[in-house]
N, CA, C and O atoms as a GROMACS GRO file, in nm:
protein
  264
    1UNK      N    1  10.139  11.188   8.968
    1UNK     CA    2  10.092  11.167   8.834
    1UNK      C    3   9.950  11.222   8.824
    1UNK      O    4   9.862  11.194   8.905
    2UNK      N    5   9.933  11.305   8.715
    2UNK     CA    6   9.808  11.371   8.706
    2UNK      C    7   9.711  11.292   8.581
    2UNK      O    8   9.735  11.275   8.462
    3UNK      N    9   9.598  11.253   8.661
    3UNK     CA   10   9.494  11.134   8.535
    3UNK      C   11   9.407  11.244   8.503
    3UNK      O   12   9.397  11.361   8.542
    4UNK      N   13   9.313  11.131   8.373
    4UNK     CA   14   9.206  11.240   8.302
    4UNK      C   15   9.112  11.266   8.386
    4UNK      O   16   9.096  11.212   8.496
    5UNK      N   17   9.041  11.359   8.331
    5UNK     CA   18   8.922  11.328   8.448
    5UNK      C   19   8.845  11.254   8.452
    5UNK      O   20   8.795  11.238   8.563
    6UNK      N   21   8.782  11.150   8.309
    6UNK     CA   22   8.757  11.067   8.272
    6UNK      C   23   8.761  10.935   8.402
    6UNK      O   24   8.670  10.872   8.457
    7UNK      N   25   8.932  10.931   8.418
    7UNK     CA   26   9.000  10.836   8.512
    7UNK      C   27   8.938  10.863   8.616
    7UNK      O   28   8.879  10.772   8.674
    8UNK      N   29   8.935  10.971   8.659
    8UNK     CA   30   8.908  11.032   8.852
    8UNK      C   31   8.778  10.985   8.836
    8UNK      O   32   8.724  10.941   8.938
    9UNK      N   33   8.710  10.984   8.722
    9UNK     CA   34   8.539  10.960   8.772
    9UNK      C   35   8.504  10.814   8.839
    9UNK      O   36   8.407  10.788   8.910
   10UNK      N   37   8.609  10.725   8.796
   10UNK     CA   38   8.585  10.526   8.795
   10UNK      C   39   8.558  10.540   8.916
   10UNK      O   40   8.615  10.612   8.998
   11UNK      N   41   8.447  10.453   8.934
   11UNK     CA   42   8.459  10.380   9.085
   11UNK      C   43   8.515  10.248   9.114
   11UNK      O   44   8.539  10.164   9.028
   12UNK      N   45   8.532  10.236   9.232
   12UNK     CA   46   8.632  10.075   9.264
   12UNK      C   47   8.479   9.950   9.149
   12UNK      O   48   8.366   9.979   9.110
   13UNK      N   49   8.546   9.846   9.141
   13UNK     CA   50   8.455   9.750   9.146
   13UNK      C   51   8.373   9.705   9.237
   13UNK      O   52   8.417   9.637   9.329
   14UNK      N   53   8.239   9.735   9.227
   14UNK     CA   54   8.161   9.654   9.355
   14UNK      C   55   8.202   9.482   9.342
   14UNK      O   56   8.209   9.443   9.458
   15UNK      N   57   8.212   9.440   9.309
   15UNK     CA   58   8.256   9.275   9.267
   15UNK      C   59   8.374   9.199   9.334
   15UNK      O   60   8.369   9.084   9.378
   16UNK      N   61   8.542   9.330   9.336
   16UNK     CA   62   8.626   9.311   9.367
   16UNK      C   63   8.602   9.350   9.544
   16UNK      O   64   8.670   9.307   9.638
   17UNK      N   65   8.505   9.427   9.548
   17UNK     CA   66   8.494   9.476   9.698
   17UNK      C   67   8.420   9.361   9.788
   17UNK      O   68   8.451   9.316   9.898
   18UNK      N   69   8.329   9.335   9.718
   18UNK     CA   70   8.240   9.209   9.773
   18UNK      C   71   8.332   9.112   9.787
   18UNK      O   72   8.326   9.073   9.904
   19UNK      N   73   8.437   9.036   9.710
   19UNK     CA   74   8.544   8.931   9.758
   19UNK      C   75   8.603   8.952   9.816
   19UNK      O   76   8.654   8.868   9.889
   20UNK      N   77   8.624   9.049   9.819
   20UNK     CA   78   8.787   9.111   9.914
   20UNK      C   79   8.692   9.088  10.051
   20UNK      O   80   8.738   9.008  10.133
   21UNK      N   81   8.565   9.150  10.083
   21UNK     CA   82   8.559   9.098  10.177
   21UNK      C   83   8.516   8.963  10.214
   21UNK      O   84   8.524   8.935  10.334
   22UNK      N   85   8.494   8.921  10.176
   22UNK     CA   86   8.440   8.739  10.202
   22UNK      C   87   8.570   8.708  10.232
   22UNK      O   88   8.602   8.651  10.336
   23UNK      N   89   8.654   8.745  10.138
   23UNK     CA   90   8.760   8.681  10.191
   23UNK      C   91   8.833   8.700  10.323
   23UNK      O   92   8.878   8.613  10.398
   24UNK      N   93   8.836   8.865  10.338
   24UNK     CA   94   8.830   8.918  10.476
   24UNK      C   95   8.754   8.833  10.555
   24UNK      O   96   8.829   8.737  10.574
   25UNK      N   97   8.640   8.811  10.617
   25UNK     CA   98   8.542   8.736  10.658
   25UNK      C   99   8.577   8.596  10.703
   25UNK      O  100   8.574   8.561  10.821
   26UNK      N  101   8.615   8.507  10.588
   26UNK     CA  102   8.658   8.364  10.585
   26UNK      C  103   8.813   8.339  10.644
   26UNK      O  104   8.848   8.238  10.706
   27UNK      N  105   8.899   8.458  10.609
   27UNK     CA  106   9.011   8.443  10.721
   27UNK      C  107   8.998   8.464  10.831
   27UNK      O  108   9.091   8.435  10.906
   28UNK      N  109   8.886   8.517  10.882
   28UNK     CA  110   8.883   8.521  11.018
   28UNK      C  111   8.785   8.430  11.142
   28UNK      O  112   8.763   8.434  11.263
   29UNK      N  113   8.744   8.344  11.015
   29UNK     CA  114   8.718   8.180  11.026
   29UNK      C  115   8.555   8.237  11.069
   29UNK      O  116   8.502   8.197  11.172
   30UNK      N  117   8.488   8.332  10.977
   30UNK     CA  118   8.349   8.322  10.936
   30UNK      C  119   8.306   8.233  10.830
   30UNK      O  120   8.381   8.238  10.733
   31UNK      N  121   8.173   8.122  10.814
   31UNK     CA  122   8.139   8.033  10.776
   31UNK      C  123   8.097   8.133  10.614
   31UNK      O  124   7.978   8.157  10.594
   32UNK      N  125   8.172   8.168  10.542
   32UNK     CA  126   8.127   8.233  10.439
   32UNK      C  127   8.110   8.119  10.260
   32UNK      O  128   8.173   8.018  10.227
   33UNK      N  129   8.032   8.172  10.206
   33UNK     CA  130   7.938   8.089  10.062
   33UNK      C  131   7.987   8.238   9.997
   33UNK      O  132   7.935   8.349  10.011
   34UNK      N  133   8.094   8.202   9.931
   34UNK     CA  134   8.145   8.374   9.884
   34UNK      C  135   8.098   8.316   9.688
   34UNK      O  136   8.151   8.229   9.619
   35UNK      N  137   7.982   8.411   9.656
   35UNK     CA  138   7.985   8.427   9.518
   35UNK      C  139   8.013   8.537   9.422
   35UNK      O  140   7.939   8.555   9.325
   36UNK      N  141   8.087   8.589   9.439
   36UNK     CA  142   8.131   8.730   9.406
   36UNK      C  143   8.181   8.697   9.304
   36UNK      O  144   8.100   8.697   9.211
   37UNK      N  145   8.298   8.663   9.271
   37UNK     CA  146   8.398   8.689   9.167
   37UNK      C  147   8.394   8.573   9.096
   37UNK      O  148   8.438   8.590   8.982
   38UNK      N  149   8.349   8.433   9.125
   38UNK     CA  150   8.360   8.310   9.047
   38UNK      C  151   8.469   8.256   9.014
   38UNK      O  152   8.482   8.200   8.905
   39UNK      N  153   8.600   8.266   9.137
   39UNK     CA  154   8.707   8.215   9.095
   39UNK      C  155   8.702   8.034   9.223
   39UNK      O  156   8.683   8.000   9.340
   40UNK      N  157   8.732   7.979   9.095
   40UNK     CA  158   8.685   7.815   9.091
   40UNK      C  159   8.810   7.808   9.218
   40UNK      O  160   8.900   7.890   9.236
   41UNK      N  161   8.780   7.674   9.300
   41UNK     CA  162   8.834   7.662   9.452
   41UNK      C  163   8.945   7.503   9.368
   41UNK      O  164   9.023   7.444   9.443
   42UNK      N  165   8.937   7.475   9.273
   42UNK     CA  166   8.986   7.360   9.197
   42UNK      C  167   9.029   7.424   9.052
   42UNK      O  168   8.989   7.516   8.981
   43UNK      N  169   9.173   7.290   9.043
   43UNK     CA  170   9.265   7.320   8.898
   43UNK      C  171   9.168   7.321   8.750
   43UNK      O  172   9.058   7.267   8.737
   44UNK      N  173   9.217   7.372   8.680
   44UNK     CA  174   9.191   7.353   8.527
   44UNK      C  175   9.149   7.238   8.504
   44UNK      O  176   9.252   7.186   8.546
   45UNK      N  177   9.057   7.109   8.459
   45UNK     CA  178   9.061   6.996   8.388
   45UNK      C  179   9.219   6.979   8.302
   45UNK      O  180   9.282   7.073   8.254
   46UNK      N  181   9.251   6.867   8.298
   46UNK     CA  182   9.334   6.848   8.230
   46UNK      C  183   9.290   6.863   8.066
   46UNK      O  184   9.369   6.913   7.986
   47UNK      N  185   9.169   6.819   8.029
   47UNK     CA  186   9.155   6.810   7.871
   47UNK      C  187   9.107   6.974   7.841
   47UNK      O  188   9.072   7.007   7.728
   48UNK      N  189   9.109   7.043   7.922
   48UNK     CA  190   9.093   7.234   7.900
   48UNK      C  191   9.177   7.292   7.875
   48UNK      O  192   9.203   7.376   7.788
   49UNK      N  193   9.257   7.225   8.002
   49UNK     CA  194   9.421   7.285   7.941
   49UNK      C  195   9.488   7.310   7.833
   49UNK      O  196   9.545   7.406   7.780
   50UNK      N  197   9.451   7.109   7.797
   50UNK     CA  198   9.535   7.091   7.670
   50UNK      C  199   9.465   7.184   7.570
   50UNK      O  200   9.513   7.273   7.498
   51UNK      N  201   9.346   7.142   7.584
   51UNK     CA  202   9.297   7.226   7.451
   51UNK      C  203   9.338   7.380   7.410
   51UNK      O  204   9.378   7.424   7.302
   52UNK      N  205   9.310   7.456   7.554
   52UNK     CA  206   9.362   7.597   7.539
   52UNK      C  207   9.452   7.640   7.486
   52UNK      O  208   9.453   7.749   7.428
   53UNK      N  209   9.581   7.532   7.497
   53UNK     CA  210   9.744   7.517   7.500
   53UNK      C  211   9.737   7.498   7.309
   53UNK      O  212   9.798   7.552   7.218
   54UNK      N  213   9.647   7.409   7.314
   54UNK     CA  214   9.624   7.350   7.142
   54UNK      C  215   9.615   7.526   7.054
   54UNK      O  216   9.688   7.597   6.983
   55UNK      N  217   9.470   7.529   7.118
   55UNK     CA  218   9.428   7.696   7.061
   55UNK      C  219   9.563   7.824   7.042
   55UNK      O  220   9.591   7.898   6.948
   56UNK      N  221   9.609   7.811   7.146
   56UNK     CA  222   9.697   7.861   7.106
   56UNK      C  223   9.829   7.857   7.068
   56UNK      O  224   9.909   7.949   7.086
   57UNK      N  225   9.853   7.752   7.017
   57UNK     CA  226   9.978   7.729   6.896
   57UNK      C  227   9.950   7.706   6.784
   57UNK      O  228  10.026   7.696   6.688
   58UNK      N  229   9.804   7.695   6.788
   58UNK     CA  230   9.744   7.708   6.660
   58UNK      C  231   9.685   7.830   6.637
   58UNK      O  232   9.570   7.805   6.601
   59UNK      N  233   9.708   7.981   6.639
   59UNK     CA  234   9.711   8.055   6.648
   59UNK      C  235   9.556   8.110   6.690
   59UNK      O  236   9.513   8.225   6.690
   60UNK      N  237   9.506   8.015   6.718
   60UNK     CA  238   9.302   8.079   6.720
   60UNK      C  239   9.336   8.186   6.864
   60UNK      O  240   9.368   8.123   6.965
   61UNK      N  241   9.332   8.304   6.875
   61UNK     CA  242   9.375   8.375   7.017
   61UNK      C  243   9.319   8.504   6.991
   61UNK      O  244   9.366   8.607   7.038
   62UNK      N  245   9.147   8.495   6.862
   62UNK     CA  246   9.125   8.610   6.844
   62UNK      C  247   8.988   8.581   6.917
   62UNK      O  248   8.960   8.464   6.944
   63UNK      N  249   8.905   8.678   6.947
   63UNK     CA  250   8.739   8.652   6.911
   63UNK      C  251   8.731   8.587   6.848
   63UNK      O  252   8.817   8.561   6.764
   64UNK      N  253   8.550   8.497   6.868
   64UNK     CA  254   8.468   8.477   6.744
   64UNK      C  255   8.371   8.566   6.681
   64UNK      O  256   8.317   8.657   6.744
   65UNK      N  257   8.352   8.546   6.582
   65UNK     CA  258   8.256   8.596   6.524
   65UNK      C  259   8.154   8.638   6.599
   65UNK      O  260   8.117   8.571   6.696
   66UNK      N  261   8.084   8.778   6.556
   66UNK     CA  262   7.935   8.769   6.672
   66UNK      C  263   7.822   8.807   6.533
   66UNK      O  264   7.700   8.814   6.552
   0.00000   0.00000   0.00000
């Protein structure tokens, strides 16, 4: 498959590279404090959920205003 060149220019994410390795790192049972990507180690709150769940059957699933 041939991309734009536009495409060929992207570079990876530094962000996704930095977790990937922590995570690399921490499986191999290094003591790692990984802040890279900010994905929470714990579930949703239950009253977030609902609400989200609310938001969207009540159709709010656009932006707000800026």
């Amino acid at each position: 498959m041939q991309f734009s060149a536009n495409v060929e220019k992207l570079k990876p994410s530094a962000t996704i590279a930095v977790s990937t390795l922590a995570k690399k790192l921490a499986a191999e049972g290094r003591d790692i404090i990984n802040l890279s990507a900010g994905e929470p180690d714990f579930d949703t709150p239950a009253f977030i959920a609902e609400a989200g769940t609310a938001a969207i059957r009540e159709g709010r699933t656009r932006y707000t205003p800026t």
